[in-house]
C-alpha positions as CSV (number, residue, x, y, z in Angstrom):
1,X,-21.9,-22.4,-33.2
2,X,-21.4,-19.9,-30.6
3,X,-18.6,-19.1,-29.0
4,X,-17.9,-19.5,-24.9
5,X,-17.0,-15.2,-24.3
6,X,-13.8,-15.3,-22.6
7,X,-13.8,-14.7,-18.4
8,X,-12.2,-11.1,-18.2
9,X,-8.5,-10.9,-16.3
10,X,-10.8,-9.3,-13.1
11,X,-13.3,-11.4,-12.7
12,X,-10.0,-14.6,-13.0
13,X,-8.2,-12.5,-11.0
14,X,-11.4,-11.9,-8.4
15,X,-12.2,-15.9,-8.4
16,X,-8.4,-16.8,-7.5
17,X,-8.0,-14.7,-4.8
18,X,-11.5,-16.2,-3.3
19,X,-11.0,-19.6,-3.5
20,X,-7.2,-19.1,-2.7
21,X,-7.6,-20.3,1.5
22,X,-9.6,-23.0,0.1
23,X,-7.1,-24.5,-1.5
24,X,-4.0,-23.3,0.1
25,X,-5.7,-23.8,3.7
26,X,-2.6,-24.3,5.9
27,X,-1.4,-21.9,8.7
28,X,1.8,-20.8,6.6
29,X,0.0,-20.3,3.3
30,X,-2.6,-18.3,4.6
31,X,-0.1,-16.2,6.4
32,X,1.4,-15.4,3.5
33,X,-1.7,-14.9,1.8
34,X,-3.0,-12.0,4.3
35,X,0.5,-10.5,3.8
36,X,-0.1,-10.1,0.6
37,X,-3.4,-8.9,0.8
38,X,-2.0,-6.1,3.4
39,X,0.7,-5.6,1.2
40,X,-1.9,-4.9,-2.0
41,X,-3.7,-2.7,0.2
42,X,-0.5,-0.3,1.5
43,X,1.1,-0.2,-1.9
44,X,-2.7,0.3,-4.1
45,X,-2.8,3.7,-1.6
46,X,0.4,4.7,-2.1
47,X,-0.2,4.5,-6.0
48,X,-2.9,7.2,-6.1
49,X,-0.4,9.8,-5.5
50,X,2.9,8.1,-6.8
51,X,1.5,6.4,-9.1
52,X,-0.8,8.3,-10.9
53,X,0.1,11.8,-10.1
54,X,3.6,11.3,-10.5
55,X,4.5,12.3,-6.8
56,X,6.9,10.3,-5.2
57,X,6.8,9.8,-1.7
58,X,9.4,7.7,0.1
59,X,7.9,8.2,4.0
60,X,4.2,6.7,3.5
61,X,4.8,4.8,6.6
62,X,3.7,8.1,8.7
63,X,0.3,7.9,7.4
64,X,0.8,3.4,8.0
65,X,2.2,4.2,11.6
66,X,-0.9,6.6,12.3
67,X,-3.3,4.0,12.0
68,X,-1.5,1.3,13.3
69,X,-1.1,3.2,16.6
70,X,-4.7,5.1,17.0
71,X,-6.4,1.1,17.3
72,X,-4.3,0.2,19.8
73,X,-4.0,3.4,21.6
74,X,-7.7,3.5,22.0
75,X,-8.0,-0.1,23.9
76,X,-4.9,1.5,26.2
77,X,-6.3,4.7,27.3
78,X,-10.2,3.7,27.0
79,X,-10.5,-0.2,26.8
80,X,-12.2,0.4,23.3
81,X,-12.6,-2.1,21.0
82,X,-9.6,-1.3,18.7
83,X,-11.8,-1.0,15.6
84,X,-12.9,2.4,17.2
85,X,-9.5,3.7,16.3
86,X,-9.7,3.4,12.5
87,X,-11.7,6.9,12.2
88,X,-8.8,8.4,14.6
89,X,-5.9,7.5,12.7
90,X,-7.5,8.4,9.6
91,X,-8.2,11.9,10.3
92,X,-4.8,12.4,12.1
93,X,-3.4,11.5,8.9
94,X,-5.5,13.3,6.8
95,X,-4.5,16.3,8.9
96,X,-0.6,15.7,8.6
97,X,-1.0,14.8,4.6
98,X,-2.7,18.6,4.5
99,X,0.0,20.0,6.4
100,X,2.9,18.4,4.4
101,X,1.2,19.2,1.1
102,X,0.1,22.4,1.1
103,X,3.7,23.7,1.6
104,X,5.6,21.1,-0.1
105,X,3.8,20.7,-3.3
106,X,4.4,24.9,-3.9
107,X,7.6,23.9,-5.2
108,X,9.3,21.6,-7.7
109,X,11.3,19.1,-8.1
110,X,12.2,16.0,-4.8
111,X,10.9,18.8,-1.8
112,X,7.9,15.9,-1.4
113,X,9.6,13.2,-1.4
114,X,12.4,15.1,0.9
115,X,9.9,16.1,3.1
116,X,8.0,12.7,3.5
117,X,11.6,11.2,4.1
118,X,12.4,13.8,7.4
119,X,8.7,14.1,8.6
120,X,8.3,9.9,8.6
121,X,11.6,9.8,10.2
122,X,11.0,13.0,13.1
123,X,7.7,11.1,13.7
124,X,9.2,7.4,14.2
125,X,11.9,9.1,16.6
126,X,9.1,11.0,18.8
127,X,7.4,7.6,19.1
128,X,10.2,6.1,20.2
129,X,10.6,8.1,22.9
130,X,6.7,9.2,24.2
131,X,5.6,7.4,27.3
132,X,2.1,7.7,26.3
133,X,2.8,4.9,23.1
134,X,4.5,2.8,24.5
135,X,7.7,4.4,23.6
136,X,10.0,2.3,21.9
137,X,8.5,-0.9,23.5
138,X,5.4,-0.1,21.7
139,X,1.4,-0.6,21.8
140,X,-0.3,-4.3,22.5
141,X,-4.0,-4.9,21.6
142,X,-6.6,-7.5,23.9
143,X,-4.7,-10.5,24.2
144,X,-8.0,-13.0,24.0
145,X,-11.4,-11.4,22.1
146,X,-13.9,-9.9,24.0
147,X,-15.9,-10.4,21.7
148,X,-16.1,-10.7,17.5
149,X,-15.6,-6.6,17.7
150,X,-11.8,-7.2,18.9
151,X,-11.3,-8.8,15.5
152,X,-8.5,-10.6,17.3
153,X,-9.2,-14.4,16.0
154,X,-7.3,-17.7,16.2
155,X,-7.0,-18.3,12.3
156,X,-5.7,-16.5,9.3
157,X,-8.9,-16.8,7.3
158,X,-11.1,-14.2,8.9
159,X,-8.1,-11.7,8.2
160,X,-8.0,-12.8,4.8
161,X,-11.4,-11.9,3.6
162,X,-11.5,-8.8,5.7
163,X,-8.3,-7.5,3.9
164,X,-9.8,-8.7,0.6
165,X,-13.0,-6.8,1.2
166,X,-10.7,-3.3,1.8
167,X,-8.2,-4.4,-1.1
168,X,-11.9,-4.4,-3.0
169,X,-13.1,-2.0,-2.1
170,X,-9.8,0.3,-2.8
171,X,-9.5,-1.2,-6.3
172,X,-13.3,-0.2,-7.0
173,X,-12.6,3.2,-5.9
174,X,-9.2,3.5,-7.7
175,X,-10.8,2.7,-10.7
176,X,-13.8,4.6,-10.7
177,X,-11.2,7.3,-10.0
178,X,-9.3,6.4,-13.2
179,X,-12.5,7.6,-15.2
180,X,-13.5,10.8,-14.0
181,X,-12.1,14.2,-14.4
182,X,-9.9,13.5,-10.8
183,X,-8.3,10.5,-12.6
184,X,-7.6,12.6,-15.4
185,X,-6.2,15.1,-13.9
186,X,-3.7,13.2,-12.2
187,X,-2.7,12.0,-15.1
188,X,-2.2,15.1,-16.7
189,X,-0.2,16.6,-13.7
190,X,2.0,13.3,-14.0
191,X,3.3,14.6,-17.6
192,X,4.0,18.0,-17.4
193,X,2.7,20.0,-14.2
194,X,3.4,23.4,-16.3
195,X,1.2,22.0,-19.4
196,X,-1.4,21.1,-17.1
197,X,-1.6,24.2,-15.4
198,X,-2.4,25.7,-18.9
199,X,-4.8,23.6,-19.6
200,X,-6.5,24.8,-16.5
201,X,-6.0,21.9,-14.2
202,X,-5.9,23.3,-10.1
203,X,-2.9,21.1,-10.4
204,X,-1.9,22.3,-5.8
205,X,-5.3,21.3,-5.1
206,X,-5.4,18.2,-7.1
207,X,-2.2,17.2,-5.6
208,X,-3.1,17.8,-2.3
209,X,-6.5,15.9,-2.5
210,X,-4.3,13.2,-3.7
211,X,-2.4,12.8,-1.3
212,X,-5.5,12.9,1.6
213,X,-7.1,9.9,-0.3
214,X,-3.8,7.9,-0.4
215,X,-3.2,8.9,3.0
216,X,-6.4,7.7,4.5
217,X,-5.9,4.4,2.7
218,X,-2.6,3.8,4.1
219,X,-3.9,4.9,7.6
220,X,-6.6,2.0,7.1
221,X,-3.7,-0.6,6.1
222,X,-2.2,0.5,9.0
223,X,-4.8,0.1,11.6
224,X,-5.8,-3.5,9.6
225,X,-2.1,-4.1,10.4
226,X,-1.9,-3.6,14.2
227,X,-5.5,-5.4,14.7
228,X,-4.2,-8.2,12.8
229,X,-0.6,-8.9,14.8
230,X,-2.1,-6.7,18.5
231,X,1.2,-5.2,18.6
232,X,2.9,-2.4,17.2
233,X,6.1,-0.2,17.9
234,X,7.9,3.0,16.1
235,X,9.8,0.3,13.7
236,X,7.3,-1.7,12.4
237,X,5.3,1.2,11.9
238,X,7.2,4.4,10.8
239,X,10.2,2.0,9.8
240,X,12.1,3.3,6.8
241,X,11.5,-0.2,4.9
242,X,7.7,0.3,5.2
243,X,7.7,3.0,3.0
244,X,10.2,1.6,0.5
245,X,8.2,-1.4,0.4
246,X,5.4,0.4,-0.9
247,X,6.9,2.2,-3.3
248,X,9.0,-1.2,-5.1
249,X,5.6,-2.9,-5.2
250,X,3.8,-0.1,-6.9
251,X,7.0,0.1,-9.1
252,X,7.6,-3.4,-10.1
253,X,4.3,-4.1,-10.7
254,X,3.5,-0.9,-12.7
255,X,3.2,2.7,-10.9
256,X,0.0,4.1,-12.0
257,X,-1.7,1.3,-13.2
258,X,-4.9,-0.5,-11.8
259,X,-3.3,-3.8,-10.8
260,X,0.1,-2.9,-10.9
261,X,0.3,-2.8,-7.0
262,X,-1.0,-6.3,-7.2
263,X,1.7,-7.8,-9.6
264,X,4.8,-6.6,-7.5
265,X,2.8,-7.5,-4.2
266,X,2.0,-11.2,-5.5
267,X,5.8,-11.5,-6.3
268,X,7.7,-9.3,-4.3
269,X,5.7,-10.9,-1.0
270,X,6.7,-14.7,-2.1
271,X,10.1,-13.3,-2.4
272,X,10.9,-12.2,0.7
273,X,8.9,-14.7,2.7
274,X,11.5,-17.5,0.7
275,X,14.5,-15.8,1.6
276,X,13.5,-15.3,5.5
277,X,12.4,-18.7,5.4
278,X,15.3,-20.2,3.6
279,X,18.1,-18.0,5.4
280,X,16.2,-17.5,8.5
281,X,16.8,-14.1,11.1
282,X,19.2,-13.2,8.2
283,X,17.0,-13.2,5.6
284,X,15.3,-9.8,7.4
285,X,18.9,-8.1,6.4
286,X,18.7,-9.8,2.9
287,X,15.2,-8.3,2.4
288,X,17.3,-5.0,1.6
289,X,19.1,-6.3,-0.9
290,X,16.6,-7.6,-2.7
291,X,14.8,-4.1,-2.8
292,X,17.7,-2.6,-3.8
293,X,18.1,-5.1,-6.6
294,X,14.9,-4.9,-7.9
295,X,15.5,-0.9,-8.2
296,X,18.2,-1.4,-10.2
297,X,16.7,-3.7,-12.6
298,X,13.2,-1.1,-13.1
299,X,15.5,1.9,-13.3
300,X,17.7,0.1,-15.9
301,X,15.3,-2.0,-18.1
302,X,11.7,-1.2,-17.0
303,X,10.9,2.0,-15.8
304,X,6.8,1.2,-16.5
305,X,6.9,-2.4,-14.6
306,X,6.0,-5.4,-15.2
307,X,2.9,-3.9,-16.8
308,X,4.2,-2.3,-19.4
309,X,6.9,-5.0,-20.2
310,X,3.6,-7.0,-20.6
311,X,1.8,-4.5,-22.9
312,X,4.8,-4.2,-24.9
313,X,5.5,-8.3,-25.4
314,X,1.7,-9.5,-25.6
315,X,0.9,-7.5,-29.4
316,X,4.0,-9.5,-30.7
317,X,2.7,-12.9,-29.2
318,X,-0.8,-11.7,-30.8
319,X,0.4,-10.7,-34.4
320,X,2.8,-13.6,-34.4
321,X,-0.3,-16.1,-33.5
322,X,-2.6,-14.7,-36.0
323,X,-0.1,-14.4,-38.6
324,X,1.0,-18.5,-38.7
């Protein structure tokens, strides 16, 4: 008799994440579903260049502030609809991920991350002090739809399967970029950047192309953000903790791996919503905390993630099983 074949982790993975409002359909669950969705999304980008190339950066939330801010800026100045602002903030952060890389990534060592630090931060100050955005009361988007364009909607679940649609589509493209001679590039860069540059990889130009793709995915996170809440303001989106959150996600979950942005997301996100819930306008201060808990504990035990603590435990379960 013939075996059922066994459903594969993605296609699981894929059917829970669909029927997931169907099942969880209240207001607080499906908040905390699109959160996680968004938070997939900014940490999946992120992992193209800090993931898999190995380059660190610790002020993403330029390229997330970007896009949050070109929607809304659009309705502003032109009454657009604020979708017309995606294209905006992803070229202006396609332009600032060129003009931080090709400098930066010359040298070696932590000048990135340094300089994605002190460029996030120089751009969250100048926000919060230009007329034109708001300063530091910020942008708002259309108050009531003007129509389905406005993406502006009563309930969570539209939001839901937009952001799962872009988390899709970013996974698809992640890992059709895992198997071509980009992906394995970045890997090799990721070891040894002198070794690859032996072997004849461009390893600037890799780098730098890199960092445009996980910029313009970011920027789109961003602008997904800002449409979603119609607000935004130099904290929320050039805050320091934006960036950080993107880079524990990737991390706990497993830095350069497929789904590895999806495994912190699905339990860093039900963290922090418990402890703001449970403790509160003090749980925001406890979020930090936690982050800086969960650094210790991957530096210390894990540096791979959750991932790799995975690969490494699952061939014992599978030899012990088979061997009783």
């Amino acid at each position: 008799m013939n075996k059922i074949p066994a459903l594969s982790p993605t296609v699981l993975l894929a059917v829970a994440l669909l029927i997931y409002p169907l099942i969880f359909s209240g207001a607080f669950y499906l908040d905390v579903g699109v959160t996680f969705l968004l938070a997939a999304i900014s940490a999946s980008a992120w992992n193209i260049v800090g993931g898999y190339a190995g380059q660190v950066s610790v002020g993403h939330a330029m390229f997330f502030g970007l896009g949050a801010y070109a929607p809304l800026l659009c309705y502003k100045l032109y009454g657009w609809t604020p979708m017309a602002g995606i294209p905006f903030g992803i070229a202006a952060s396609v332009a600032l991920a060129i003009l931080i890389g090709i400098p930066t990534f010359r040298l070696t060592g932590h000048y990135f991350s340094m300089a994605t630090i002190a460029v996030a931060e120089l751009i969250r100050i100048y926000f919060g002090t230009w007329d034109l955005v708001g300063a530091a009361i910020g942008l708002q988007g259309p108050a009531t739809a003007r129509g389905w364009w406005d993406l502006t909607f009563r309930s969570e679940l539209p939001y839901y399967y937009i952001f799962l649609t872009v988390l899709a589509v970013l996974l698809s493209f992640t890992y059709l970029m895992e198997r071509h001679r980009f992906g394995y590039y970045l890997r090799a860069i990721k070891v040894g950047e002198r070794a690859a540059r032996s072997l004849g990889v461009p390893v600037q130009q890799t780098k730098i192309r890199a960092l445009v793709l996980s910029a313009m995915f970011t920027s789109v996170a961003g602008s997904l953000y800002s449409v979603k809440t119609g607000f935004i303001d130099p904290e929320s989106g050039f805050g320091i903790l934006v960036s950080v959150q993107m880079v524990i996600i990737a991390a706990l979950g497993g830095a350069g791996r497929l789904y590895g942005p999806l495994i912190g997301a699905l339990i860093l996100i039900p963290l922090q919503t418990a402890t703001n819930t449970w403790f509160g306008g003090g749980g925001t201060g406890l979020t930090f905390i936690v982050y800086g808990g969960i650094i210790v504990l991957i530096a210390r035990y894990e540096p791979g993630g959750i991932y790799d603590l995975w690969e490494q435990i699952s061939p014992r379960r599978w030899r012990r099983k088979h061997a009783s």
